[in-house]
RODO-2510 file (C-alpha; in nm, 4 decimals, decimal comma):
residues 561
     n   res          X          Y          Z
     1     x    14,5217    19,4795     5,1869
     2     x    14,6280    19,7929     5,0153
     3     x    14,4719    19,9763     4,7379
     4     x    14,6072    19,9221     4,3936
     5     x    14,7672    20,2534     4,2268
     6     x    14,6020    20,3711     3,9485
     7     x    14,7430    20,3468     3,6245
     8     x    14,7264    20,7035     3,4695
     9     x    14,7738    20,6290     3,1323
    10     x    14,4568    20,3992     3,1089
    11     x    14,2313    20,5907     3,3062
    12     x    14,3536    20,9508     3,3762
    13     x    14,2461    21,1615     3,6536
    14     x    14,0331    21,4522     3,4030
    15     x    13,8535    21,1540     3,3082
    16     x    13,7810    20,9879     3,6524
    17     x    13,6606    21,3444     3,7617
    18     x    13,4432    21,4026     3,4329
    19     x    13,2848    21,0676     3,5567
    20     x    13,2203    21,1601     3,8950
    21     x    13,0489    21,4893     3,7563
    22     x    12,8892    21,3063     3,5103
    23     x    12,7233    21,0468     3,7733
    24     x    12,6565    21,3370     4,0491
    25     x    12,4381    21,5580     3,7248
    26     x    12,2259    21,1982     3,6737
    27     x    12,2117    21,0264     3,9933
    28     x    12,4214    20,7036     3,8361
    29     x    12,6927    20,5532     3,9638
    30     x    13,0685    20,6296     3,8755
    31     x    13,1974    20,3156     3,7191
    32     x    12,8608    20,3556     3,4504
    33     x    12,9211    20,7181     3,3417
    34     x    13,3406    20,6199     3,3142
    35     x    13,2546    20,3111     3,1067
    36     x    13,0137    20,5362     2,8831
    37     x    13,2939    20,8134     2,8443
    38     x    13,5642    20,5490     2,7331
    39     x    13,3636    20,4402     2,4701
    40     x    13,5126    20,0711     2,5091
    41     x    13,2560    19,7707     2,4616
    42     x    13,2025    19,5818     2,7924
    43     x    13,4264    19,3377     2,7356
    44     x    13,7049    19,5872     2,7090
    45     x    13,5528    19,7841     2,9340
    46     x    13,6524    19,5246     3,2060
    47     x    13,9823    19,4280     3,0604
    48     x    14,1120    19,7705     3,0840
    49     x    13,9670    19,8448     3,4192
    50     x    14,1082    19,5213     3,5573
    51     x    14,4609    19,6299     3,4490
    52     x    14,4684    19,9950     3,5557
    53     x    14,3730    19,8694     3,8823
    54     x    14,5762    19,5638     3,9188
    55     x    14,3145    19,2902     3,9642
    56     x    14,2302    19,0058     3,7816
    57     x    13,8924    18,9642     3,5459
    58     x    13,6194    18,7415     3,5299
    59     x    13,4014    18,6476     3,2546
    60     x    13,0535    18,5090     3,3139
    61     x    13,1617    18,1949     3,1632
    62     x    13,4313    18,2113     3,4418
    63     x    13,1881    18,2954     3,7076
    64     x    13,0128    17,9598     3,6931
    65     x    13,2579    17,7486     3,7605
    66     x    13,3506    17,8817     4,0592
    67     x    13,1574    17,7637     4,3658
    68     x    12,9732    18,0387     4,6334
    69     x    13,0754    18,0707     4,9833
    70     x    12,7419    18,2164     5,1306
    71     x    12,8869    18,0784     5,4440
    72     x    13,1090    18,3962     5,4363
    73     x    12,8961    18,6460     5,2768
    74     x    12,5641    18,5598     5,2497
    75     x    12,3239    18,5791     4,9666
    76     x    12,1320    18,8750     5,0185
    77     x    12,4490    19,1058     5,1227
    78     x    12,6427    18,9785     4,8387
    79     x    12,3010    19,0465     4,6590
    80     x    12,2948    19,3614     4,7336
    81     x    12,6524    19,4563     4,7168
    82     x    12,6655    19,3565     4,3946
    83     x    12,9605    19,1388     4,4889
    84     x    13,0333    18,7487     4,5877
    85     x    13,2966    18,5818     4,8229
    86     x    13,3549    18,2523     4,5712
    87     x    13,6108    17,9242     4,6121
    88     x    13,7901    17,7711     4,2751
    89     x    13,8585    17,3840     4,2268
    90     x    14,1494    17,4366     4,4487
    91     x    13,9828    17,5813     4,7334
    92     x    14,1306    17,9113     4,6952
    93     x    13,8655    18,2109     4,8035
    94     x    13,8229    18,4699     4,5491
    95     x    13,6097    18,8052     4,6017
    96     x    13,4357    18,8953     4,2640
    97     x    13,2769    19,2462     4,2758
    98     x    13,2282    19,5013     3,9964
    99     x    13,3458    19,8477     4,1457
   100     x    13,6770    19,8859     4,2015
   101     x    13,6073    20,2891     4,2670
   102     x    13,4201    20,1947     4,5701
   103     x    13,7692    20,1302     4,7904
   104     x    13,5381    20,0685     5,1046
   105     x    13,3704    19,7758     4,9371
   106     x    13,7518    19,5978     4,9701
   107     x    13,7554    19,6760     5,3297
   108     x    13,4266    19,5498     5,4803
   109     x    13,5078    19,2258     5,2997
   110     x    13,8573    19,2444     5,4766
   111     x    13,6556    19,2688     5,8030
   112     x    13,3652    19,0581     5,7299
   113     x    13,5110    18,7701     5,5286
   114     x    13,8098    18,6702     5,7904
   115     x    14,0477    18,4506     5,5478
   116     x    14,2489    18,5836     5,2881
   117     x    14,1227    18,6570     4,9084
   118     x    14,2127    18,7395     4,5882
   119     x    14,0008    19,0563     4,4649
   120     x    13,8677    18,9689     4,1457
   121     x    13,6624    19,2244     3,8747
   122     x    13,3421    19,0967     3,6899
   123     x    13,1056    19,3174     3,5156
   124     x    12,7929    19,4239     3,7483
   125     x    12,5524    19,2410     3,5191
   126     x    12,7351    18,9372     3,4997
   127     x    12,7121    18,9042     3,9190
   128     x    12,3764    19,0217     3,9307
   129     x    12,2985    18,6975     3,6247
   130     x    12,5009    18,4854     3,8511
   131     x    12,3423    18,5382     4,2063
   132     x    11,9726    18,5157     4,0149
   133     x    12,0766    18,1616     3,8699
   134     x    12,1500    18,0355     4,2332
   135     x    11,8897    18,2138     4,3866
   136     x    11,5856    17,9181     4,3064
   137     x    11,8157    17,7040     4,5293
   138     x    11,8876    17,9539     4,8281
   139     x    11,4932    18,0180     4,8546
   140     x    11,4475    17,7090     5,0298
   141     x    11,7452    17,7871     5,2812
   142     x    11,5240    18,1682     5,3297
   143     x    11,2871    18,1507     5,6357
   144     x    10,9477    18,0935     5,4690
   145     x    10,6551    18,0682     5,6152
   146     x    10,3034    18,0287     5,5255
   147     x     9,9731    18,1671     5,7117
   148     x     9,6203    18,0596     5,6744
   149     x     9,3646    18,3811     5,6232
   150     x     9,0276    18,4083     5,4737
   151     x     8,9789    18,6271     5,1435
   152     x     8,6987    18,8107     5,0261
   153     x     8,4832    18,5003     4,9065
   154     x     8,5519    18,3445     5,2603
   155     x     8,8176    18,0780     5,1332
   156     x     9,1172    17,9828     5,3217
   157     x     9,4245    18,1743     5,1591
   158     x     9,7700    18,0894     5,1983
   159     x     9,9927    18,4158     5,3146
   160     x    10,2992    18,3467     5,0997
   161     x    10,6021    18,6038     5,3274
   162     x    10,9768    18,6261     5,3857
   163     x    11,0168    18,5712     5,7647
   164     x    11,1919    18,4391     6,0310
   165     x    11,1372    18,0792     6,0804
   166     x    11,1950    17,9263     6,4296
   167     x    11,3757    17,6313     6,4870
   168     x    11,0818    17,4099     6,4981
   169     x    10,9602    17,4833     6,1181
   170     x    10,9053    17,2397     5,8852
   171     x    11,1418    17,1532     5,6058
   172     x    10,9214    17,0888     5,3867
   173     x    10,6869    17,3438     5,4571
   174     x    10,9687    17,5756     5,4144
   175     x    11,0395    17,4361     5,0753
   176     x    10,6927    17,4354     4,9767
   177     x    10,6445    17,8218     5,0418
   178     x    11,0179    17,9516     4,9597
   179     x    10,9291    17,7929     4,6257
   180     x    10,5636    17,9523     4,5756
   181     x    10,7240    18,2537     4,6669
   182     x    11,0358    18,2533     4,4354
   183     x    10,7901    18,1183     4,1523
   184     x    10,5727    18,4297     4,2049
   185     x    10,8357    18,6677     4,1871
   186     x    11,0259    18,5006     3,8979
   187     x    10,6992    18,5663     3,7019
   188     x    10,6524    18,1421     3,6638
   189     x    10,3926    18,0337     3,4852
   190     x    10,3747    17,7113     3,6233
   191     x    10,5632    17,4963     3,8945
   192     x    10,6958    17,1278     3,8193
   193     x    10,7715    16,9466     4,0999
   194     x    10,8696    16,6187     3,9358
   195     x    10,9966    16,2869     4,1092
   196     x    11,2815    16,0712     4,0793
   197     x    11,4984    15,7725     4,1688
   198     x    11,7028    16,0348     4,3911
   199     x    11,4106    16,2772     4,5222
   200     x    11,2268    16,5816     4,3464
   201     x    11,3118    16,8435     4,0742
   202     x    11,1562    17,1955     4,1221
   203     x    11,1159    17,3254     3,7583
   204     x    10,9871    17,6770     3,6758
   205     x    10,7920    17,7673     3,3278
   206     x    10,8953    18,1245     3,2723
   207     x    10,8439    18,2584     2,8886
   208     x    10,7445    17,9450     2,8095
   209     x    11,0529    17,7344     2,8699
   210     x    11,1071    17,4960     3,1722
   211     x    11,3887    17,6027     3,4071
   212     x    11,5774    17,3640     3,6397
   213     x    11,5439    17,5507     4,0000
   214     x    11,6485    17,3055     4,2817
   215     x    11,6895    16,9260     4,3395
   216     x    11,5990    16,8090     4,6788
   217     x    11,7556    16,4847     4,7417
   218     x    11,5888    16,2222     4,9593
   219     x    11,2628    16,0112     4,8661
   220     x    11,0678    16,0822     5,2001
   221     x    11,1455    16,4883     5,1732
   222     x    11,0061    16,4358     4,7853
   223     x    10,6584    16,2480     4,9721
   224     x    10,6343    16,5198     5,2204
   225     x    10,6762    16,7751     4,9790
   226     x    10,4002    16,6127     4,7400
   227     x    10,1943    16,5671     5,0448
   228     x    10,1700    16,9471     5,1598
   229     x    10,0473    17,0396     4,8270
   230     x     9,7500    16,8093     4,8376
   231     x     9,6816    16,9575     5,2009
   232     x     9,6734    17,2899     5,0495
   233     x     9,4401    17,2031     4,7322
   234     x     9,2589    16,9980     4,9911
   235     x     9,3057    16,6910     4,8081
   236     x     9,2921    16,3009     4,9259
   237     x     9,6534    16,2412     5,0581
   238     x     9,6329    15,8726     5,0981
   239     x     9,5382    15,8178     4,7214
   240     x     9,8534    15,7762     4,5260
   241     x     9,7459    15,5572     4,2544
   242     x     9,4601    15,8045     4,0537
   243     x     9,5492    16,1886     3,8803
   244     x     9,4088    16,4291     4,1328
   245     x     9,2921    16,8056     4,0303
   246     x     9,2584    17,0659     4,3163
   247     x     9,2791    17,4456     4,3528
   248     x     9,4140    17,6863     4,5902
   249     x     9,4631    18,0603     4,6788
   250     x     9,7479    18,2293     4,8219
   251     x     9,7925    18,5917     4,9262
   252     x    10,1358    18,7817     4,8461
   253     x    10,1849    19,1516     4,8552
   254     x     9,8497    19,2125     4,9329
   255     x     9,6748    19,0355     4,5916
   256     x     9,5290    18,7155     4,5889
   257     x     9,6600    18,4785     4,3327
   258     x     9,5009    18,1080     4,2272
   259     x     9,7032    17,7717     4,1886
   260     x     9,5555    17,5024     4,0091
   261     x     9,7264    17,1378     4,0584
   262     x     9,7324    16,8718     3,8751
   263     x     9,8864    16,5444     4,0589
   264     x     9,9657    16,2410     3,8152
   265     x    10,0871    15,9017     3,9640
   266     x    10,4477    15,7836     3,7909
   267     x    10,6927    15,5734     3,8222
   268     x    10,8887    15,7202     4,1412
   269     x    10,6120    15,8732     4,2720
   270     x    10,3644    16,1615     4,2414
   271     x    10,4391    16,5012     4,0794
   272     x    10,2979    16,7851     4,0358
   273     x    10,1920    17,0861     3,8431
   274     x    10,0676    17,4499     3,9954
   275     x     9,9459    17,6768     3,7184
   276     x     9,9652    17,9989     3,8377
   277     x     9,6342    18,2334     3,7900
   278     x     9,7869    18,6150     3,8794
   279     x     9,5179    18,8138     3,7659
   280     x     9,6209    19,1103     3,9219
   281     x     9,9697    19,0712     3,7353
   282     x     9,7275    18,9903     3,3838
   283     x     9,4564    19,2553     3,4463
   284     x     9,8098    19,5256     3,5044
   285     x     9,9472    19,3759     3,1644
   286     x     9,5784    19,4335     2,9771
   287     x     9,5742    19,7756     3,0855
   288     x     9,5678    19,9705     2,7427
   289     x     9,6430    19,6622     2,6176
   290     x     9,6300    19,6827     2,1716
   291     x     9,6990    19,4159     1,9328
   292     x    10,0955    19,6680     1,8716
   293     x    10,1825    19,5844     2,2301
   294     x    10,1492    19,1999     2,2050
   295     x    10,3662    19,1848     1,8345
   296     x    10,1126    19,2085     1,5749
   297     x    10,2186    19,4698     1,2170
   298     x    10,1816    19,5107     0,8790
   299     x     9,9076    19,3226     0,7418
   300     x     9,8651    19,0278     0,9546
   301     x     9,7601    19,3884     1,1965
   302     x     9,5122    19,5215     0,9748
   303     x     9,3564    19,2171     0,8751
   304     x     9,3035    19,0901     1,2883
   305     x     9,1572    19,4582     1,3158
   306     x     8,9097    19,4202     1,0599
   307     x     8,7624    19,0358     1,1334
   308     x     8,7526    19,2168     1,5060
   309     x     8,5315    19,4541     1,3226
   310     x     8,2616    19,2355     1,0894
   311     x     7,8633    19,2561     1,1578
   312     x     7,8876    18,8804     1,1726
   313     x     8,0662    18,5632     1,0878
   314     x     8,3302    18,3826     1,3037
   315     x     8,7115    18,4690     1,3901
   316     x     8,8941    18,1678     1,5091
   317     x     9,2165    18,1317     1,6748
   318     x     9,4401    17,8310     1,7117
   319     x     9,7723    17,7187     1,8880
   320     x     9,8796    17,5342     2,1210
   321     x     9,8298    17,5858     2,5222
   322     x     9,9889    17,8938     2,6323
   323     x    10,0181    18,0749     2,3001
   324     x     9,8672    18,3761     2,4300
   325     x     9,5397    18,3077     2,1836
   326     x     9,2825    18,4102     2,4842
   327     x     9,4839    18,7215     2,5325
   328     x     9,4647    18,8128     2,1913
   329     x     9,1028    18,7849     2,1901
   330     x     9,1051    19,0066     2,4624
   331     x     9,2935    19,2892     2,2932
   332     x     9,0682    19,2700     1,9673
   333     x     8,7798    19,3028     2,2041
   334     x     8,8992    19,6178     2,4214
   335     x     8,9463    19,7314     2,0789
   336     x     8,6265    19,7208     1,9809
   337     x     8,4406    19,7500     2,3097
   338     x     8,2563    20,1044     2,2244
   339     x     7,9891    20,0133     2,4189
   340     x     7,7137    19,9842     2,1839
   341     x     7,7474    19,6433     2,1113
   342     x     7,6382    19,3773     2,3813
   343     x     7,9136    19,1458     2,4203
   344     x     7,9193    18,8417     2,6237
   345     x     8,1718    18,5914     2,6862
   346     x     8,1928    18,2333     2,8056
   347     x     8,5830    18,1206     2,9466
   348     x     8,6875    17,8437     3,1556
   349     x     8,8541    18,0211     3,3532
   350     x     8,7549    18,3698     3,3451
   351     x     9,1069    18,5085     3,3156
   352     x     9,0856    18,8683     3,3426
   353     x     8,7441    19,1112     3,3971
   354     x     8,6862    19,3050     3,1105
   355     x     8,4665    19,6244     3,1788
   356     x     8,1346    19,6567     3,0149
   357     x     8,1396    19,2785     2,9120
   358     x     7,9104    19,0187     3,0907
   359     x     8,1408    18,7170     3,1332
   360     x     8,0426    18,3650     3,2601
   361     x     8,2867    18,1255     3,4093
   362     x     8,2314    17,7794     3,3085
   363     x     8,1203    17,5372     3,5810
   364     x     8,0941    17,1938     3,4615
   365     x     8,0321    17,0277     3,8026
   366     x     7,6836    17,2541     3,8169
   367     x     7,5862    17,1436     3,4439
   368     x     7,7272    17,4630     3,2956
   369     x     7,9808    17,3436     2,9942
   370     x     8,0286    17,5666     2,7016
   371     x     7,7396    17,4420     2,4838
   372     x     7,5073    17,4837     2,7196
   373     x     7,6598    17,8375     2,8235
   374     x     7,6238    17,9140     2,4863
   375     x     7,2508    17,8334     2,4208
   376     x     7,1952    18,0317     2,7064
   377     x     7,3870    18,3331     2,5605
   378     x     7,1953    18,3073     2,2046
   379     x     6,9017    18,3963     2,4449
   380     x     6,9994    18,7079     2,5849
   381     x     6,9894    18,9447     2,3095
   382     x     7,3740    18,9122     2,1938
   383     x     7,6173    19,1362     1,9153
   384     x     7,8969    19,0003     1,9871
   385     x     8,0233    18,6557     2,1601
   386     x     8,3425    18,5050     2,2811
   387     x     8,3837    18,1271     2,3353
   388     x     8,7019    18,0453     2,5084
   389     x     8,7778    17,7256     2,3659
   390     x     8,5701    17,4305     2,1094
   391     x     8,6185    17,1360     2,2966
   392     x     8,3582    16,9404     2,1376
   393     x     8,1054    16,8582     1,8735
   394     x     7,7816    17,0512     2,0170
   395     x     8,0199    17,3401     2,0625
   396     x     8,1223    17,3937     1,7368
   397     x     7,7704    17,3028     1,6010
   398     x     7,6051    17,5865     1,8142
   399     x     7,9164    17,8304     1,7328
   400     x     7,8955    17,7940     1,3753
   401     x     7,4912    17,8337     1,4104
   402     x     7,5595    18,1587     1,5794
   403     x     7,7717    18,3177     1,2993
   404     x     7,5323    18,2389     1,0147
   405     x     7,1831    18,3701     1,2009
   406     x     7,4143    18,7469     1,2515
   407     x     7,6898    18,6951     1,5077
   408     x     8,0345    18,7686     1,5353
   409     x     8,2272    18,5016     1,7104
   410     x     8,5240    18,5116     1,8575
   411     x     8,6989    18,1564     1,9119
   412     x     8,9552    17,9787     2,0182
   413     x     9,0837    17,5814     1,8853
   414     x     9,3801    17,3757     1,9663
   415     x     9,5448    17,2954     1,6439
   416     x     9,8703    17,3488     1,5177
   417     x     9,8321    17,6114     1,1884
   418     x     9,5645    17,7639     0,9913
   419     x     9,5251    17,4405     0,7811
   420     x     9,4808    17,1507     1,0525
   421     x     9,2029    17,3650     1,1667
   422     x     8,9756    17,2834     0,8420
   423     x     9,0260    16,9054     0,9601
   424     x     8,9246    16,9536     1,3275
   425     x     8,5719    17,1187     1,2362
   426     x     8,5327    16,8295     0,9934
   427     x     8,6194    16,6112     1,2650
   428     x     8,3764    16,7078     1,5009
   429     x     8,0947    16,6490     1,2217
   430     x     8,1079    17,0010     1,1036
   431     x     7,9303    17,0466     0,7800
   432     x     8,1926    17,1683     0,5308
   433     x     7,9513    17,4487     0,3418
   434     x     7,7746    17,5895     0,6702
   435     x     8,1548    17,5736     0,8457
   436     x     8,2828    17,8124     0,5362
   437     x     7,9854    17,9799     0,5206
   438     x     8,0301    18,1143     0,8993
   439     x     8,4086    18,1173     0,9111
   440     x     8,5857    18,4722     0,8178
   441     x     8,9003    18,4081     0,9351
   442     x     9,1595    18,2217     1,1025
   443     x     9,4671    18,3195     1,2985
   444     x     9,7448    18,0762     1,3991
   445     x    10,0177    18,2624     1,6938
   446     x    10,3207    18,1115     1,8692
   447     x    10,4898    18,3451     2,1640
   448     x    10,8797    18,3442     2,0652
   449     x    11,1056    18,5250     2,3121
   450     x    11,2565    18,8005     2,2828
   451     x    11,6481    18,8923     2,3427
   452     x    11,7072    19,0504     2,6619
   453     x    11,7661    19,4221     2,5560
   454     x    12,0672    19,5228     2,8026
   455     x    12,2790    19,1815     2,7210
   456     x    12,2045    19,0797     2,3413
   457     x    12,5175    19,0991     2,0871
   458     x    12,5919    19,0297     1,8064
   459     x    12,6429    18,6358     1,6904
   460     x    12,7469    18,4396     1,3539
   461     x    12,5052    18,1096     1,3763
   462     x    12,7309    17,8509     1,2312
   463     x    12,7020    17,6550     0,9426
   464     x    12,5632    17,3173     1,1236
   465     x    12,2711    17,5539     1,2953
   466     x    12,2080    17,7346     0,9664
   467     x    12,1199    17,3719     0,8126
   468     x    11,9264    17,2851     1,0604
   469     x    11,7676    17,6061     1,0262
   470     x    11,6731    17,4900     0,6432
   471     x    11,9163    17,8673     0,5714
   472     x    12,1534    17,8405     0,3033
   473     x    12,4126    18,0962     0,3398
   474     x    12,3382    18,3021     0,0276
   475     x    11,9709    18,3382     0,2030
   476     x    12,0561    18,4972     0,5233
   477     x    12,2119    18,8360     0,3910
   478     x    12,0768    19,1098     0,5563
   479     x    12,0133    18,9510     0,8903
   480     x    12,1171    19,0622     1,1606
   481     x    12,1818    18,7702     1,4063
   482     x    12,1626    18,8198     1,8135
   483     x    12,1470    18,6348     2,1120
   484     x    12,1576    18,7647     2,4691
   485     x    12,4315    18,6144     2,6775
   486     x    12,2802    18,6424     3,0290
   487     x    12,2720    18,9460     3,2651
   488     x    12,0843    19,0100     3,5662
   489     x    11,8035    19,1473     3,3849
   490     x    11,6949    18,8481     3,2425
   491     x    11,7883    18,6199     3,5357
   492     x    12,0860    18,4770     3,3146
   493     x    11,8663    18,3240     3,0426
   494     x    11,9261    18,5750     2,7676
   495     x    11,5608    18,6395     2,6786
   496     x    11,2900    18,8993     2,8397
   497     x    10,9595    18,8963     2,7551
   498     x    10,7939    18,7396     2,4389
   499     x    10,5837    18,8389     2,1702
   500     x    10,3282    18,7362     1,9170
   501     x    10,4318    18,5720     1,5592
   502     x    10,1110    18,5406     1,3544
   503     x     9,9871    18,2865     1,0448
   504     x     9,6556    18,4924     0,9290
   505     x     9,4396    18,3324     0,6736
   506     x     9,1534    18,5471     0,5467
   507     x     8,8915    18,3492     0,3789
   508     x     8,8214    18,4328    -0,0329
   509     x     8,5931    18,2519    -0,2640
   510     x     8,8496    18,0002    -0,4152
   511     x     8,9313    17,8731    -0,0230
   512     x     8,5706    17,8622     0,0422
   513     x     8,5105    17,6963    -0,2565
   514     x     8,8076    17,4503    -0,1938
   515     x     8,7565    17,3317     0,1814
   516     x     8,3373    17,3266     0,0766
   517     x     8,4094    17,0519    -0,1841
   518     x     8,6802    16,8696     0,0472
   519     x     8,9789    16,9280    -0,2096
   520     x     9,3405    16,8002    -0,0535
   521     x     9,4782    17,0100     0,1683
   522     x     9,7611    17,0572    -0,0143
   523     x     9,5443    17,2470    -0,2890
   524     x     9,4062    17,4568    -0,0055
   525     x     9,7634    17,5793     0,0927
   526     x     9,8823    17,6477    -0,2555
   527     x     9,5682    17,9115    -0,2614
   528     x     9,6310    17,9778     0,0722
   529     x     9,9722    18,1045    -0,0532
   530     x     9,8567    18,2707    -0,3965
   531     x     9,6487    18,4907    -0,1234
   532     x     9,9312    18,6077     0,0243
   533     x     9,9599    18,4212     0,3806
   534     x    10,2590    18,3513     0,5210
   535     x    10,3364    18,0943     0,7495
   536     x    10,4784    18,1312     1,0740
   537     x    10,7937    18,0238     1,0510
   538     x    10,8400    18,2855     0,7935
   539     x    10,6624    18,5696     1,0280
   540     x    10,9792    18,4492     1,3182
   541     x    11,2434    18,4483     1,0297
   542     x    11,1486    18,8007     0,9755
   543     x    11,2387    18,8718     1,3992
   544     x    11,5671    18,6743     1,3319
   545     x    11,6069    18,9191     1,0833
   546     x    11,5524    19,2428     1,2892
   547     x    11,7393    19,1115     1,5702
   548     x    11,4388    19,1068     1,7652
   549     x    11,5123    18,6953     1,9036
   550     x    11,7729    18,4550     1,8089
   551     x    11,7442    18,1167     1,5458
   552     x    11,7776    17,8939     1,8063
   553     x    11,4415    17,9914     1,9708
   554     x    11,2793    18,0567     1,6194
   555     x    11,3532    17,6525     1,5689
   556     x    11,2149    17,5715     1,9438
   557     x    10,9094    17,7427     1,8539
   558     x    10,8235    17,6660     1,4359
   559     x    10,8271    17,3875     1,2622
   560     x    11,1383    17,3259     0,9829
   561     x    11,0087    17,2408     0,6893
***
């Protein structure tokens, strides 16, 4: 194949050596330091470079519907090449790659792909978001293998590696570990492996949001697969008809990491849900960690700061499972952790070791729950105390007991918003003037994601998703809508990383007064309001506003009213 001749009017050789000098003074690569000197977008970017080189462009939206040929070039060359040998509907085989200034790039795939192409331009991120969609599948083609070794407590731990994997290794033991390990490094939350009339469905929980990762056809593989994960949380394997809760560790890159499973009988079969524990990864995220870092400003800031900082009295927070509320507790204590307060803390699990702070693990199998924890704690000359979670009646009795005889309390509660907390407490038998009495404040959080930073542009929601959105047109002046498109950052999802949206609710006499003398909720909210909190959906309109995440994930996560 012969090199295309450079068109000199598009791309002029004073600018192509600016580049070069450009990339050689910041260690960068040619192509980046040309695109930044033409001062095109990206999208023009590529369609210029595509026609002063003679090759044809390809859009991300392009990109996936063309199928790979990792038979030709494999997934970690084309990985790291930045580059993919792909076939169209009609067979034809294309080779997509982003740097068209790198002419020996076009000659080893002359040499190593052995049919004729088509050379094809893409931008570098849209490749990179491309290769990282297919990747979940590919893991369980990688040689995977798992080996048994004993950690510091003298447990079996798994050994979770990339190697070679003879010819005798087991399929599914190869899927089993290829997907631990591409959970791991995705930064997965938690691992679905769900059943069906065909086989099983990998899903990974990263941000928050289920991903589809691989489908593994064939009931007996989806049995197998089910299988080794009992084996591994040491589980009954011959039950099938019961839920079944086990625990396991694995060892990857030298830290030890916890999986707790959950199996639940259904209709097809068994499935089955890994939380992943990394408390390495969480205790390297909680280093320095404030209340800035995880979202919190303004006054919703200030007014978490000073509940952190009362004599006494009880800070509660609420949301849902995975709303980062534990975390949060742990940033207002580090805050506040001076040292001359004795602080003591009672989690189930212990998530992350927090210096200078006696924490106790719940163990409920030993007789240890939370109330009892907590009597306990009330004994041994407390400041300051942290209950991970109110589960239950003689919980929340003994908590609220704590804050009125000169506590502080730190809390967490499942409930939706500041409000349906009130109705919990009275629930669990609560009475209404001692509950008030205790309570200082309460904070209700949802984690919204946030736009990937190197692929986010500029959007115009339309009218249908503004309705939905409860906008009217004439209200959304002034914001500046964004969504990411996908890029190789952000594995193609268009999000990285999430952050904290916050409904704060600070106590005052005519609340107290109100939830004391079990007045209609709707009265409490109107005061609620008069006293300046704002809900959360309003706290996320405000991101949608700055750019900071996109109205589709603002409805995912808040309620429309």
């Amino acid at each position: 194949m012969n090199a295309p001749t450079l068109h000199p009017r598009l791309i002029q050789p004073a600018l192509l050596q600016q580049a070069r000098d450009l990339a050689a003074a910041e260690g960068g690569s040619v192509l980046a330091a040309l695109e930044r000197l033409a001062g095109l977008d990206d999208v023009a970017f590529l369609a210029e470079l595509g026609r002063a080189f003679a090759y044809a462009t390809v859009t991300m939206d392009q990109l996936r519907e063309l199928q790979p040929a990792f038979e030709l070039l494999p997934f970690n060359q084309a990985l790291e090449r930045e580059c993919a040998a792909c076939r169209d509907a009609g067979g034809a085989l294309w080779f997509v790659f982003a740097d068209p200034l790198r002419p020996e790039l076009l000659e080893w795939a002359e040499r190593g792909l052995g049919s004729a192409f088509t050379p094809a331009l893409a931008r570098r991120d849209d490749i990179l978001a491309w290769l990282h969609r297919l990747e979940g599948d590919l893991r369980a083609m990688d040689g995977v293998m798992g080996e048994a070794t004993s950690g510091p407590s003298g447990e079996k731990v798994e050994e979770i590696s990339l190697k070679a994997i003879g010819e005798d290794a087991s399929p599914v033991v190869k899927l089993v570990h290829s997907t631990l390990y591409d959970a791991l490094s995705a930064g997965a939350s938690d691992i679905h492996m769900e059943n069906d009339a065909q086989g099983i469905v990998i899903k990974y929980r990263i941000d928050g949001v289920l991903n589809l990762i691989a489908q593994s056809p064939g009931r007996e593989m989806a049995e197998q697969v089910i299988s080794r994960v009992k084996v591994m949380a040491e589980l009954d394997i011959a039950e099938r008809r019961v839920p079944q809760d086990g625990r396991f560790k694995v060892q990857m890159r030298g830290r030890e990491i916890d999986l707790r499973v959950s199996i639940m009988p259904g209709v097809y079969g068994e499935d089955a849900v890994l939380r992943i524990l990394d408390r390495q990864q969480l205790a390297d995220e909680l280093q320095g960690i404030t209340l800035e870092r995880l979202g919190f400003s303004g006054d919703a800031l200030a007014q978490i700061r000073k509940l952190s900082r009362e004599p006494y009295g009880m800070f509660l927070v609420t949301g849902p499972t995975g709303s980062g509320k534990t975390t949060t507790l742990y940033a207002a204590i580090s805050e506040i952790n001076t040292g001359q307060d004795k602080i003591i803390t009672i989690e189930d699990p212990v998530e992350y070791q927090l210096p200078g702070i006696l924490q106790i693990p719940v163990n409920e199998k030993k007789g240890l729950t939370f109330a009892r924890g907590l009597r306990s704690i009330l004994r041994h000359d407390p400041d300051k105390i942290m209950v991970g979670e109110i589960r239950d009646a003689e919980t929340a009795q003994i908590a609220v007991q704590s804050a009125l005889t000169g506590h502080l309390v730190f809390t967490t509660v499942h409930a939706n918003n500041v409000f349906d907390v009130i109705g919990r407490f009275m629930h669990m038998g609560v009475d209404a003037y001692s509950f008030v009495s205790a309570l200082n404040g309460i904070l209700a959080q949802r984690l919204v994601r946030v736009n990937c930073s190197h692929c986010a542009e500029p959007v115009t929601p339309s009218p249908a998703l503004l309705a939905e959105s409860g906008l009217s047109p004439d209200r959304v002046s002034g914001f500046d809508f964004r969504a990411g498109k996908g890029c190789g950052h952000c594995r193609g999802s268009g999000f990285k990383g999430r952050r904290a949206i916050p409904e704060m609710m600070v106590l005052n006499d005519e609340i107290r007064e109100l939830i004391s003398t079990r007045a209609p909720i709707r009265q409490v909210k109107e005061a609620a309001a008069r006293a300046g909190v704002r809900t959360l959906r309003e706290t996320a309109l405000d991101l949608v506003r700055q750019g900071v995440t996109s109205l589709e994930e603002v409805n995912r996560v808040t309620f429309v009213a």
